[in-house]
N, CA, C and O atoms as CSV, one atom per row, in Angstrom:
chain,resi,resn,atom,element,x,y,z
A,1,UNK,N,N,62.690,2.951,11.848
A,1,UNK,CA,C,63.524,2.614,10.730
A,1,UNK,C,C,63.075,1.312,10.092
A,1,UNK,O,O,62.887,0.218,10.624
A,2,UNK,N,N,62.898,1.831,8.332
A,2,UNK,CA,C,62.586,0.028,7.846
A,2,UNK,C,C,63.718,-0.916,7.899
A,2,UNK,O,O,64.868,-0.545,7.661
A,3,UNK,N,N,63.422,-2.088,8.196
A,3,UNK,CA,C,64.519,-3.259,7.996
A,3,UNK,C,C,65.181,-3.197,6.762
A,3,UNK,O,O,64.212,-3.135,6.006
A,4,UNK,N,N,66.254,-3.170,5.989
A,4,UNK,CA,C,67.045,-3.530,4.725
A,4,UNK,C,C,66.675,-4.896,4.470
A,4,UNK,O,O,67.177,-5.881,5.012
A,5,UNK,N,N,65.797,-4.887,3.643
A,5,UNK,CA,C,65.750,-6.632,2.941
A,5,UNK,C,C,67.128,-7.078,2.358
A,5,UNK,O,O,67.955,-6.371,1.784
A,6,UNK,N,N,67.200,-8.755,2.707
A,6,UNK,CA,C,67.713,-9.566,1.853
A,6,UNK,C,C,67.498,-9.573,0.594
A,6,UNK,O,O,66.383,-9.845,0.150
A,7,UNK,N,N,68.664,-9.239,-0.282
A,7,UNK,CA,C,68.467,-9.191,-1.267
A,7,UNK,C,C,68.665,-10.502,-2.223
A,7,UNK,O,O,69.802,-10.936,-2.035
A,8,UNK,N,N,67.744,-11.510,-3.460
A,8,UNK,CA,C,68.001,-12.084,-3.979
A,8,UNK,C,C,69.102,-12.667,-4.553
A,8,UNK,O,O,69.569,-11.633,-5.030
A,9,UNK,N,N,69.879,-13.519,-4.877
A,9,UNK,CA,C,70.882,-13.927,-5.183
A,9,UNK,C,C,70.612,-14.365,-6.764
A,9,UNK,O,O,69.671,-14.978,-7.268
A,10,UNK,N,N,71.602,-13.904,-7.237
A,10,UNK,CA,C,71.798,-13.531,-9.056
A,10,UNK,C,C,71.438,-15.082,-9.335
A,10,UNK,O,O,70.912,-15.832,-8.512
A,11,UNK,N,N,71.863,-15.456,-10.789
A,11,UNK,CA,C,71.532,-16.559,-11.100
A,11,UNK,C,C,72.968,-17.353,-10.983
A,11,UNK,O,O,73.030,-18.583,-10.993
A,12,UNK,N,N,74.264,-16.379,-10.857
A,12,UNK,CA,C,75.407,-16.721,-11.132
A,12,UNK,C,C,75.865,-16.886,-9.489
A,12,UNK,O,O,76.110,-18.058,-9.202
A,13,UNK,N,N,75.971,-16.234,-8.734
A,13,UNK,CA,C,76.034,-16.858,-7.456
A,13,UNK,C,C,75.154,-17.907,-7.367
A,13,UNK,O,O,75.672,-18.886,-6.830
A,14,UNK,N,N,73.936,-18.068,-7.720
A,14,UNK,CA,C,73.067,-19.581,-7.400
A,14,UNK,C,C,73.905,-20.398,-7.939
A,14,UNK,O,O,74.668,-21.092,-7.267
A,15,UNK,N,N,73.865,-20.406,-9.004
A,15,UNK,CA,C,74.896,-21.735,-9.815
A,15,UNK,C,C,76.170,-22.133,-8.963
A,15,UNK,O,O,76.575,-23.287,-8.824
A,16,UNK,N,N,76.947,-20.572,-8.208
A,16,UNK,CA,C,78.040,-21.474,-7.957
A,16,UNK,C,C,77.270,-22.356,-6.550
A,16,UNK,O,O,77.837,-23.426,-6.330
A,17,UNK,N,N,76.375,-22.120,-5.835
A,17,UNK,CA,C,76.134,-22.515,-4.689
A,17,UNK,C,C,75.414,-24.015,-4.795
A,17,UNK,O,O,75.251,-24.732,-3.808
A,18,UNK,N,N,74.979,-24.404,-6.250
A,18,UNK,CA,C,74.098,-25.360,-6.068
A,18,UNK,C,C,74.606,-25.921,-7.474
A,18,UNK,O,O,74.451,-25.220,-8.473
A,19,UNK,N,N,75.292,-27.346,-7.576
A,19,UNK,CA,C,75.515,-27.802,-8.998
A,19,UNK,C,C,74.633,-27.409,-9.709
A,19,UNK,O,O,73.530,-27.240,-9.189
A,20,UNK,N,N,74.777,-27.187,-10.848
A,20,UNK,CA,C,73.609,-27.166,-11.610
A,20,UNK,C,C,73.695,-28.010,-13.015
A,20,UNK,O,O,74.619,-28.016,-13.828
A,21,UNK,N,N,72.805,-28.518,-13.040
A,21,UNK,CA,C,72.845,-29.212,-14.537
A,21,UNK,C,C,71.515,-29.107,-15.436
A,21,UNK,O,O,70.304,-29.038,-15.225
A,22,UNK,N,N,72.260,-29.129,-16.399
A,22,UNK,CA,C,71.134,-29.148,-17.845
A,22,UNK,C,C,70.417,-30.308,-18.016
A,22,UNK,O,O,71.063,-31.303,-17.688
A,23,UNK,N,N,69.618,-30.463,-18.304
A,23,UNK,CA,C,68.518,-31.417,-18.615
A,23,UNK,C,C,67.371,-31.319,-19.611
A,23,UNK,O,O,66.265,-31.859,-19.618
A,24,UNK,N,N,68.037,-30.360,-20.560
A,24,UNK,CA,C,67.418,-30.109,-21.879
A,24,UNK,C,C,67.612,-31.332,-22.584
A,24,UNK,O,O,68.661,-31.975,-22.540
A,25,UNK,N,N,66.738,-31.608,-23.147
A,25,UNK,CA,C,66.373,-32.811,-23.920
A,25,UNK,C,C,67.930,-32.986,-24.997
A,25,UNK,O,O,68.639,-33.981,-25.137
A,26,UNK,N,N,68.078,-31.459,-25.690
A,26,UNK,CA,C,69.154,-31.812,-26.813
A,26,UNK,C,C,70.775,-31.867,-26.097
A,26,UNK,O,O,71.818,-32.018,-26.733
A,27,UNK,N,N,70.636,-31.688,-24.506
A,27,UNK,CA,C,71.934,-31.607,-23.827
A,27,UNK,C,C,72.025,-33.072,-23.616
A,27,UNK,O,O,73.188,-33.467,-23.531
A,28,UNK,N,N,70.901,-34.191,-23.484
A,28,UNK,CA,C,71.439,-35.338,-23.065
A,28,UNK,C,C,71.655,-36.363,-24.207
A,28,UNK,O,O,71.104,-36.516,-25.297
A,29,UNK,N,N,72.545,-36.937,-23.636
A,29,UNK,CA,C,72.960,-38.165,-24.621
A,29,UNK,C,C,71.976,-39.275,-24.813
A,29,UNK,O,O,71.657,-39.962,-25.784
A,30,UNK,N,N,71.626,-39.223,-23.644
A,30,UNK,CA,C,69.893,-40.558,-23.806
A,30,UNK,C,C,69.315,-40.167,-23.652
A,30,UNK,O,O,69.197,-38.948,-23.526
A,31,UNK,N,N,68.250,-41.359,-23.527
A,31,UNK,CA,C,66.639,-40.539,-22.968
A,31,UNK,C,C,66.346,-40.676,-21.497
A,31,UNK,O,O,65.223,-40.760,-21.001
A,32,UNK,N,N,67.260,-40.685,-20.995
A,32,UNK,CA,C,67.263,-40.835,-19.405
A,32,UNK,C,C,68.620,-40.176,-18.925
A,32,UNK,O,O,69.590,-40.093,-19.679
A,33,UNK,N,N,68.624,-39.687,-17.555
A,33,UNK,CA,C,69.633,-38.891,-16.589
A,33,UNK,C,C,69.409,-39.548,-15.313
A,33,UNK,O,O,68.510,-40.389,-15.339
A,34,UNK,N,N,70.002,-39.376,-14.202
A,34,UNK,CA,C,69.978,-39.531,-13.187
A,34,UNK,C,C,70.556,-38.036,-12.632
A,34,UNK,O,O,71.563,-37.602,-13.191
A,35,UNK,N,N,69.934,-37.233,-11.533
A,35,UNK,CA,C,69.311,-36.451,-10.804
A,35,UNK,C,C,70.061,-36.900,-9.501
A,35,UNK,O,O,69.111,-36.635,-8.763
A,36,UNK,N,N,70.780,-37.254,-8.848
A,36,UNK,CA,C,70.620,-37.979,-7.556
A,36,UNK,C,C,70.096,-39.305,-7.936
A,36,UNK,O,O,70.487,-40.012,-8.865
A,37,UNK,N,N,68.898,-39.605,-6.853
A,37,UNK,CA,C,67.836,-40.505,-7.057
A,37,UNK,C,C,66.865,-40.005,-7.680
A,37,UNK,O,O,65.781,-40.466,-7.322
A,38,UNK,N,N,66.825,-39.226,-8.489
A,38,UNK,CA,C,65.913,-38.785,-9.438
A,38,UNK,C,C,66.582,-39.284,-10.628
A,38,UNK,O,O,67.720,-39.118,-11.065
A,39,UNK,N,N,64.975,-40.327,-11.280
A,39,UNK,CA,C,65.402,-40.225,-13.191
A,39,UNK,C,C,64.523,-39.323,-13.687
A,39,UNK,O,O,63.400,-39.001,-13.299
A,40,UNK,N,N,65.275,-38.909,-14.720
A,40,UNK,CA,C,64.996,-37.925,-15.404
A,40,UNK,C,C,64.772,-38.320,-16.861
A,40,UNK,O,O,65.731,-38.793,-17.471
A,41,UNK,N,N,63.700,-38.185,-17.424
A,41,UNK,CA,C,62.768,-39.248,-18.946
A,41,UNK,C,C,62.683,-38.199,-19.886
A,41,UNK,O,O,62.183,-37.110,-19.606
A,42,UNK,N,N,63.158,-38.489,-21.007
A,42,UNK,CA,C,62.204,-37.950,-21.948
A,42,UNK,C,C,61.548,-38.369,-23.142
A,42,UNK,O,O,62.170,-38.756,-24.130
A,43,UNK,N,N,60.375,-38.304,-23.078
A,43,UNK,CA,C,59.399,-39.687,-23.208
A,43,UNK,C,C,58.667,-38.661,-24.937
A,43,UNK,O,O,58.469,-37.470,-25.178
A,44,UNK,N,N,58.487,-39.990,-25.759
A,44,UNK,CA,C,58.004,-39.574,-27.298
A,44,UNK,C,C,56.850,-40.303,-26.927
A,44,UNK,O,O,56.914,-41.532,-26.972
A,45,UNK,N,N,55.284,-39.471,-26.388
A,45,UNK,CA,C,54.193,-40.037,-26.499
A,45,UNK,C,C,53.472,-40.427,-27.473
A,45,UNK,O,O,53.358,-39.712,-28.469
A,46,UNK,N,N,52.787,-41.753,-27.364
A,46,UNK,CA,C,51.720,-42.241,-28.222
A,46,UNK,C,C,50.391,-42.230,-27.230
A,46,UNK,O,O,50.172,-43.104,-26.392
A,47,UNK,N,N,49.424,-40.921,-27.513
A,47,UNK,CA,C,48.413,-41.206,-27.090
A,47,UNK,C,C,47.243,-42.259,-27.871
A,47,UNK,O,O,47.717,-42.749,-28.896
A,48,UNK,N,N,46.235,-42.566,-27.664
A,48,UNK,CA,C,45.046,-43.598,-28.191
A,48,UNK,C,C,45.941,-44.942,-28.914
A,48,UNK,O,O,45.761,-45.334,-30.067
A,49,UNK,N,N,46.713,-45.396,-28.151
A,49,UNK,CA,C,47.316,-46.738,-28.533
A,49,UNK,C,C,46.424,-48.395,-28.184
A,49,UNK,O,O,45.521,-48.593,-27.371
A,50,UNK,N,N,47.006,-49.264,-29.020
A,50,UNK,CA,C,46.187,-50.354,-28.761
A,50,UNK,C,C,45.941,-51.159,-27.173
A,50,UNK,O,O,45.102,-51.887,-26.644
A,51,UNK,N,N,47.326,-50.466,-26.809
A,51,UNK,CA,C,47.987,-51.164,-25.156
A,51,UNK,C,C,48.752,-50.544,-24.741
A,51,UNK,O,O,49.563,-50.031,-25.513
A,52,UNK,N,N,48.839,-50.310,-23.339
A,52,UNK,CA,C,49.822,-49.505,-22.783
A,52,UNK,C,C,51.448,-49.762,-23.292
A,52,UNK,O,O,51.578,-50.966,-23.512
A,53,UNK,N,N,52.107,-49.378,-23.424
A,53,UNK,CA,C,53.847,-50.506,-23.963
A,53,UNK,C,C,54.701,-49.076,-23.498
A,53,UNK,O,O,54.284,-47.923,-23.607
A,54,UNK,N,N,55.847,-49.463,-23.022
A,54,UNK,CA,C,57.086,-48.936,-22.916
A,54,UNK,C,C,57.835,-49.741,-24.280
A,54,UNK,O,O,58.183,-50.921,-24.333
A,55,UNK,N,N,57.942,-48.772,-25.258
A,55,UNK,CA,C,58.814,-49.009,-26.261
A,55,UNK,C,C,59.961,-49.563,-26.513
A,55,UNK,O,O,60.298,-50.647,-26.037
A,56,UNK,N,N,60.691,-48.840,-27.315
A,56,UNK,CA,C,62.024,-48.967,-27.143
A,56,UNK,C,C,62.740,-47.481,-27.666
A,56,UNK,O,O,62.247,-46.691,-28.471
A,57,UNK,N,N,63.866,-47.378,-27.052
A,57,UNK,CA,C,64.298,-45.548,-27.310
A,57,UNK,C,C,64.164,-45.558,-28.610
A,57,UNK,O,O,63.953,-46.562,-29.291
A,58,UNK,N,N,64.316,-44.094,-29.122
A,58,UNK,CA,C,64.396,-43.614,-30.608
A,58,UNK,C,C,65.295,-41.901,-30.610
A,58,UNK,O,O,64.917,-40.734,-30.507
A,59,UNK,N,N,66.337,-42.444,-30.748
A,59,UNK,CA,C,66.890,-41.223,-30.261
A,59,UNK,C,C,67.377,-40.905,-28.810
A,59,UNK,O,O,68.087,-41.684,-28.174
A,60,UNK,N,N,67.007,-39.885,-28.408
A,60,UNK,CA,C,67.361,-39.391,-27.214
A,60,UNK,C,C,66.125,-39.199,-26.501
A,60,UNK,O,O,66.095,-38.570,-25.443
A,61,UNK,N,N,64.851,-39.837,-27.159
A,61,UNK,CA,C,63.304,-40.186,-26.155
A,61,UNK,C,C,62.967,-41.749,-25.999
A,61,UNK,O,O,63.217,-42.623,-26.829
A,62,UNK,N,N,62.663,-41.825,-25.390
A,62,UNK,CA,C,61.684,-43.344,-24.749
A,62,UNK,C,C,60.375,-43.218,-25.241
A,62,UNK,O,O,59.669,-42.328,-24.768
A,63,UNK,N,N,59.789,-44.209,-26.401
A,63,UNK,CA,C,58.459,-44.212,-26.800
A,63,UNK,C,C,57.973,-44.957,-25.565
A,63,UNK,O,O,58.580,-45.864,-24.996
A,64,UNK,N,N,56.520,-44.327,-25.157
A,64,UNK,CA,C,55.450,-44.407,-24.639
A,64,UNK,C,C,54.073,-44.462,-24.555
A,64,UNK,O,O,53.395,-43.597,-24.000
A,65,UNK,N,N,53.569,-45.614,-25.176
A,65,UNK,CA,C,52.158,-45.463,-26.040
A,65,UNK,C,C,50.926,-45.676,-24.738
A,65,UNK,O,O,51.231,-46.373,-23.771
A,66,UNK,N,N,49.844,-45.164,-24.796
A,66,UNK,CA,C,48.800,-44.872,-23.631
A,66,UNK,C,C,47.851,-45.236,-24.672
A,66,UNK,O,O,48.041,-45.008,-25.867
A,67,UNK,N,N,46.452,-46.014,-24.010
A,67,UNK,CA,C,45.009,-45.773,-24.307
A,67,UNK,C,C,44.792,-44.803,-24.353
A,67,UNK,O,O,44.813,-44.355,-25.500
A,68,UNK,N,N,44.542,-44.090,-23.556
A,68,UNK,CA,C,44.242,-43.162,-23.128
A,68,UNK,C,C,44.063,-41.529,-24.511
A,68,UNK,O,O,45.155,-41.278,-25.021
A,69,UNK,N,N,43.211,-40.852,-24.877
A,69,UNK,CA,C,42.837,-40.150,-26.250
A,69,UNK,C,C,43.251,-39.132,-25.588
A,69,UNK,O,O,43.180,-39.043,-24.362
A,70,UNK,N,N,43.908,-37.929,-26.654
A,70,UNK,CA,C,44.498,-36.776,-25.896
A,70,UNK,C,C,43.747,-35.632,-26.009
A,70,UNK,O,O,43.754,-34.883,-26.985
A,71,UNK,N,N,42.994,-35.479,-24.845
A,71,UNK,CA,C,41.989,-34.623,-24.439
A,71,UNK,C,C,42.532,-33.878,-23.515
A,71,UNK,O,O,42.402,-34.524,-22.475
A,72,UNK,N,N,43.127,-32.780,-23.261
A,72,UNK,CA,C,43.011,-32.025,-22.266
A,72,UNK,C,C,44.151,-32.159,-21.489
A,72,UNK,O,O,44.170,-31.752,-20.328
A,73,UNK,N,N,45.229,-32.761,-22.087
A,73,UNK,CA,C,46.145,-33.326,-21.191
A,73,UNK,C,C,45.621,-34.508,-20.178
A,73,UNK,O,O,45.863,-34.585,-18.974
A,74,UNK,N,N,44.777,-35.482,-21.043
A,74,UNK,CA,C,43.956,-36.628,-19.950
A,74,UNK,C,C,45.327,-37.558,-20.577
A,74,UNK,O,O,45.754,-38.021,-19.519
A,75,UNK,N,N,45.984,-37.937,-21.351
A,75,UNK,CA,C,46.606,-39.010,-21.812
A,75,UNK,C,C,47.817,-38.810,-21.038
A,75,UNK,O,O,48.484,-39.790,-20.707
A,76,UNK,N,N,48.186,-37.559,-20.700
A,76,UNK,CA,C,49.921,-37.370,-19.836
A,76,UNK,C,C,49.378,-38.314,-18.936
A,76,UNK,O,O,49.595,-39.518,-18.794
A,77,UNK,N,N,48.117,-36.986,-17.963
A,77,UNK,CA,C,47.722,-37.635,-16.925
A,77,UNK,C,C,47.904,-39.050,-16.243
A,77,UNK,O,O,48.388,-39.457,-15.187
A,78,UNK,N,N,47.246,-39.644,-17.419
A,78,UNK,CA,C,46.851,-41.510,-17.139
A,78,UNK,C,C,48.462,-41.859,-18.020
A,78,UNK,O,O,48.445,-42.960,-18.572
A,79,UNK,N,N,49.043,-41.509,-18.096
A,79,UNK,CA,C,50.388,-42.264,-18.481
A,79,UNK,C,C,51.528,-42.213,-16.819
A,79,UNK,O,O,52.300,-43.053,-16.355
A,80,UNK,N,N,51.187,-41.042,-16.415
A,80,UNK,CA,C,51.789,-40.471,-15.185
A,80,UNK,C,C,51.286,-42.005,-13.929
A,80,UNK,O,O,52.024,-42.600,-13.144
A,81,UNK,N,N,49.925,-42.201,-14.184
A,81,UNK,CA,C,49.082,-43.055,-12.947
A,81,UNK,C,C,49.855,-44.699,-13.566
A,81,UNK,O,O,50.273,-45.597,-12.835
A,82,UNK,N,N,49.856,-44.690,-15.155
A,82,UNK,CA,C,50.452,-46.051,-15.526
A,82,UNK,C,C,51.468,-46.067,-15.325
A,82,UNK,O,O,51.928,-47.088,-14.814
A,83,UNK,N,N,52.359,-44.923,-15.628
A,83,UNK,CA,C,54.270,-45.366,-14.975
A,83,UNK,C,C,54.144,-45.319,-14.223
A,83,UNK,O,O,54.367,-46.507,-13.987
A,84,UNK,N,N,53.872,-44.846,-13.130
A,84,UNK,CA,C,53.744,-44.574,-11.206
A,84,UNK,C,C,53.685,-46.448,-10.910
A,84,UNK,O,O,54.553,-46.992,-10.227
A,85,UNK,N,N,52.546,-47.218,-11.539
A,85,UNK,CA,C,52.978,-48.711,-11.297
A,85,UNK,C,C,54.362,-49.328,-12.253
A,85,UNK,O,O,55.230,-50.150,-11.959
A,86,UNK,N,N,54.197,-48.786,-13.097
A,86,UNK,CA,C,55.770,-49.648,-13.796
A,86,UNK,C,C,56.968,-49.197,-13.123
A,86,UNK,O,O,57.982,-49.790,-13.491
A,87,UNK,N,N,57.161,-48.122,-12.051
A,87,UNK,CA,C,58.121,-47.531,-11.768
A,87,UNK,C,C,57.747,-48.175,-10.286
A,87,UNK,O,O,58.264,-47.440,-9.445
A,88,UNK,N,N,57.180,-49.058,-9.772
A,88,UNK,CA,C,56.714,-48.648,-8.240
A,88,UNK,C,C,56.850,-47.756,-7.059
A,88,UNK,O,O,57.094,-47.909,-5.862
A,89,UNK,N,N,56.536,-46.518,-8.057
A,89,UNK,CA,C,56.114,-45.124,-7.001
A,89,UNK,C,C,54.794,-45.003,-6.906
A,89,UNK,O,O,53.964,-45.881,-7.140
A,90,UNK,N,N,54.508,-43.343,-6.384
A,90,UNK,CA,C,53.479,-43.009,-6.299
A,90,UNK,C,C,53.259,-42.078,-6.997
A,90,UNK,O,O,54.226,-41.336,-7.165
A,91,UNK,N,N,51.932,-41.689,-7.709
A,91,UNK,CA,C,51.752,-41.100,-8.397
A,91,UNK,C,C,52.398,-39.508,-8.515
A,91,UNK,O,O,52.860,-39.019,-9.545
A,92,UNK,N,N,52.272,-38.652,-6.796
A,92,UNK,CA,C,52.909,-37.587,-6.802
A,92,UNK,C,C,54.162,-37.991,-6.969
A,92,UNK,O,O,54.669,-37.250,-7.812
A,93,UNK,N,N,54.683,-38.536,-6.715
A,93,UNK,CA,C,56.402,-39.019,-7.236
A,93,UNK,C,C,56.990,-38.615,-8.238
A,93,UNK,O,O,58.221,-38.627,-8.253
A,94,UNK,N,N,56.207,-38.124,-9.398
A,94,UNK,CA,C,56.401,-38.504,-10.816
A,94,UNK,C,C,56.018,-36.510,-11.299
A,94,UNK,O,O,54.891,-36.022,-11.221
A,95,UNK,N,N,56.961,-35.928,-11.639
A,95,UNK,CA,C,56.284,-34.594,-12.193
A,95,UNK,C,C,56.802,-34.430,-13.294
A,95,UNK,O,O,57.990,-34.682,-13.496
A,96,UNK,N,N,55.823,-33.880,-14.390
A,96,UNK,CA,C,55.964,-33.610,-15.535
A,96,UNK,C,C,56.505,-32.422,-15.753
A,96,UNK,O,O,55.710,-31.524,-15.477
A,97,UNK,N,N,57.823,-31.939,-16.244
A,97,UNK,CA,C,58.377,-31.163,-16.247
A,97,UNK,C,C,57.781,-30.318,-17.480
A,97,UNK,O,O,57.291,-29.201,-17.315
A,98,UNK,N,N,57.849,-30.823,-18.470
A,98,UNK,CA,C,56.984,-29.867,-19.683
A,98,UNK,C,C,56.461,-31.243,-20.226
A,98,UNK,O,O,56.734,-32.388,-19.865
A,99,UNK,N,N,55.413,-30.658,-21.455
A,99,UNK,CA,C,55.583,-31.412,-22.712
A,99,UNK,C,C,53.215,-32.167,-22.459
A,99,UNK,O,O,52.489,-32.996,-23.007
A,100,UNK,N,N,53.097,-31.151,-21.342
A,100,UNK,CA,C,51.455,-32.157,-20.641
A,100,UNK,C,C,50.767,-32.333,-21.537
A,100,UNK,O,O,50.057,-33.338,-21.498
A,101,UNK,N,N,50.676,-31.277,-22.920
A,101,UNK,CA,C,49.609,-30.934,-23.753
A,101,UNK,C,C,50.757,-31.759,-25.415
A,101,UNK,O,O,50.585,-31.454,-26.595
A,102,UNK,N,N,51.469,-32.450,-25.041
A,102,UNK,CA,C,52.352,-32.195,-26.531
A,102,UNK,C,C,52.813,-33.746,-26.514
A,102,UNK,O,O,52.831,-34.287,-25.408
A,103,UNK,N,N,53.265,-34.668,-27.884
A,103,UNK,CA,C,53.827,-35.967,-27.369
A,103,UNK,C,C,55.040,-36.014,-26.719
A,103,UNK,O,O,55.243,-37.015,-26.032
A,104,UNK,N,N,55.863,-35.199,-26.770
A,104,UNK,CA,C,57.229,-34.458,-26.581
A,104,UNK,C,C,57.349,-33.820,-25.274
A,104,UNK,O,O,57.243,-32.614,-25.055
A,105,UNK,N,N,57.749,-35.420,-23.811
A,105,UNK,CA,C,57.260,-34.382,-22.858
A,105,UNK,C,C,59.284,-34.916,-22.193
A,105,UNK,O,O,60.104,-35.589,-22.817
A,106,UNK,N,N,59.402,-34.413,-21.108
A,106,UNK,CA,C,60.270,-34.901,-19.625
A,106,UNK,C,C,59.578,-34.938,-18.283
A,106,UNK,O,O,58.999,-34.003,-17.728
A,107,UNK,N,N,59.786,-36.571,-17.720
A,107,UNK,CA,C,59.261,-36.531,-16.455
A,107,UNK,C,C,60.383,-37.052,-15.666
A,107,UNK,O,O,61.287,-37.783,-16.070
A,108,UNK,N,N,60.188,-36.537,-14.376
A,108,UNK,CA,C,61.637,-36.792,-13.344
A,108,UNK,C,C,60.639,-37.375,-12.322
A,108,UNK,O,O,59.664,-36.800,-11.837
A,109,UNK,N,N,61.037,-38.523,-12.111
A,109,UNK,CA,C,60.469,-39.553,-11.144
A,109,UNK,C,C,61.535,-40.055,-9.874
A,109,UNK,O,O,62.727,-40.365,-9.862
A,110,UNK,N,N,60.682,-39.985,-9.032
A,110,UNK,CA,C,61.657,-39.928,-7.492
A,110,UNK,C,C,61.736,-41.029,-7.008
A,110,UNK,O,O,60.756,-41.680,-6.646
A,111,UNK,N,N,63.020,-41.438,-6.921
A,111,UNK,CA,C,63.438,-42.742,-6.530
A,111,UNK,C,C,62.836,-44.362,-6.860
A,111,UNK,O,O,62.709,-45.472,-6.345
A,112,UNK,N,N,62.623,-43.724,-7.896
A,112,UNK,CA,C,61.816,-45.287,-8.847
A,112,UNK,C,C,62.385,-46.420,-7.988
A,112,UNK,O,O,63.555,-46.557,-7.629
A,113,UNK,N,N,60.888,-47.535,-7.617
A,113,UNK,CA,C,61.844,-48.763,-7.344
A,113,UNK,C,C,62.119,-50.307,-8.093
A,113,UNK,O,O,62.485,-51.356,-7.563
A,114,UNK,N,N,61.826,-50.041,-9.401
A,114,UNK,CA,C,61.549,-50.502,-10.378
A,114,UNK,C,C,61.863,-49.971,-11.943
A,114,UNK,O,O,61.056,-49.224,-12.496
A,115,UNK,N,N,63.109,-50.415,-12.626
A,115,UNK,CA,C,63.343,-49.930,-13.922
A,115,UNK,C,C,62.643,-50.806,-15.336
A,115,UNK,O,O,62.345,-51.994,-15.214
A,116,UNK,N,N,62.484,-50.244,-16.330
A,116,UNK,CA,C,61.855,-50.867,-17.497
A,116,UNK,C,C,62.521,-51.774,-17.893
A,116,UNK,O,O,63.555,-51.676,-17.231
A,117,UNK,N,N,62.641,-52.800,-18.698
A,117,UNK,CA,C,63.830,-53.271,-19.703
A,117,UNK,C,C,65.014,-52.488,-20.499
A,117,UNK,O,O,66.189,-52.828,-20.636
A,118,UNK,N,N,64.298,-51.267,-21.008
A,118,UNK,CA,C,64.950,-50.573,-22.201
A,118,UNK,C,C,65.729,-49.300,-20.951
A,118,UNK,O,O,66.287,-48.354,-21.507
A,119,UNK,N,N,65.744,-49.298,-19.924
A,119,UNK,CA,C,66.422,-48.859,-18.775
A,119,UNK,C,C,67.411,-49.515,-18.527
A,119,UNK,O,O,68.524,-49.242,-18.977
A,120,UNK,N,N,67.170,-50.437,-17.806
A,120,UNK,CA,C,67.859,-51.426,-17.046
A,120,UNK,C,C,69.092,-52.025,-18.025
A,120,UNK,O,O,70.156,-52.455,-17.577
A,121,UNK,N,N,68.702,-51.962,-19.582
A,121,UNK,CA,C,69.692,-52.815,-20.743
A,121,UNK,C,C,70.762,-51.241,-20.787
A,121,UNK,O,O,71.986,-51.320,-20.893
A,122,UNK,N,N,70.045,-49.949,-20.688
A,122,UNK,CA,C,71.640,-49.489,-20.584
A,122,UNK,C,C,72.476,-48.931,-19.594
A,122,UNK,O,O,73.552,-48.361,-19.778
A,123,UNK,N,N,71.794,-49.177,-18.350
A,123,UNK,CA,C,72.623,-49.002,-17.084
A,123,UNK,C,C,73.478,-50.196,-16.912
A,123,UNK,O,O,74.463,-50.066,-16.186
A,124,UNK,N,N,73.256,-51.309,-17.454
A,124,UNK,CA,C,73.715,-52.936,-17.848
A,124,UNK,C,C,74.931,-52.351,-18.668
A,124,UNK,O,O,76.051,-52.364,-18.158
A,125,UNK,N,N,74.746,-51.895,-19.792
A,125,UNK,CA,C,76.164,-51.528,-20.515
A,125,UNK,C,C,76.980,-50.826,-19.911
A,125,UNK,O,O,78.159,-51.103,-19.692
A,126,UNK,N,N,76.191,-49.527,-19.495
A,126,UNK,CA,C,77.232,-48.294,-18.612
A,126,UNK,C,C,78.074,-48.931,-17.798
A,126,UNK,O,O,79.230,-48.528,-17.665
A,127,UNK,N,N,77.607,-50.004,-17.152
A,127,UNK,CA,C,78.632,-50.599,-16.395
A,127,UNK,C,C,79.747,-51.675,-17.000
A,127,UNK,O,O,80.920,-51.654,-16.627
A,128,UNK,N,N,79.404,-52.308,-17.658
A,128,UNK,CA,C,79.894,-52.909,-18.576
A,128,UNK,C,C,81.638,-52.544,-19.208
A,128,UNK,O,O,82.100,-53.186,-20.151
């Protein structure tokens, strides 16, 4: 006799079993979420810039300008290796959720130990 497989669980039993939240760019109010200890970015790239810079928001994204020329998805790349030090993680720490090939990306970074200015000024208000 074959075994009866386990059968998959719908998307609607998952949901009730596991919070779930949106993290579509037009669902959030900023350009940042918190995840747990996950932040959650969504970043308006400037590839081939004069200097690396963390901007200032524009909307509901965080400008992010890179050296780095956008070849191939080489500019996410080396923006991923430059926040990994502004964030003091590690590089796998940091995954690009969409956006590798586009300026228009979200990255969720794990347990950053280190926030930007333009971070830090509105977790400063939230509490506030």
């Amino acid at each position: 006799m074959a075994k009866k497989r386990q059968s998959w669980l719908n998307a609607n039993e998952l949901a009730e079993e596991v919070e779930v939240r949106s993290f579509h760019p037009r669902d959030m109010k900023s350009f940042y979420a918190w995840d747990g200890d996950v932040l959650v970015l969504n970043i308006l790239g400037t590839p081939s810039a004069k200097k690396d810079a963390i901007g200032k928001p524009k909307g509901n994204q965080l400008k992010i300008s890179v050296t780095a020329a956008p070849v191939g998805g080489r500019a996410t790349d080396y923006m991923v290796k430059w926040l990994a030090k502004e964030f003091a993680v590690n590089k796998s720490d940091i995954e690009v959720v969409f956006g590798r090939m586009n300026v228009n990306k979200q990255l969720r970074i794990k347990n950053p130990q280190k926030l930007p200015r333009a971070i830090e000024k509105m977790e400063k208000n939230a509490c506030d």
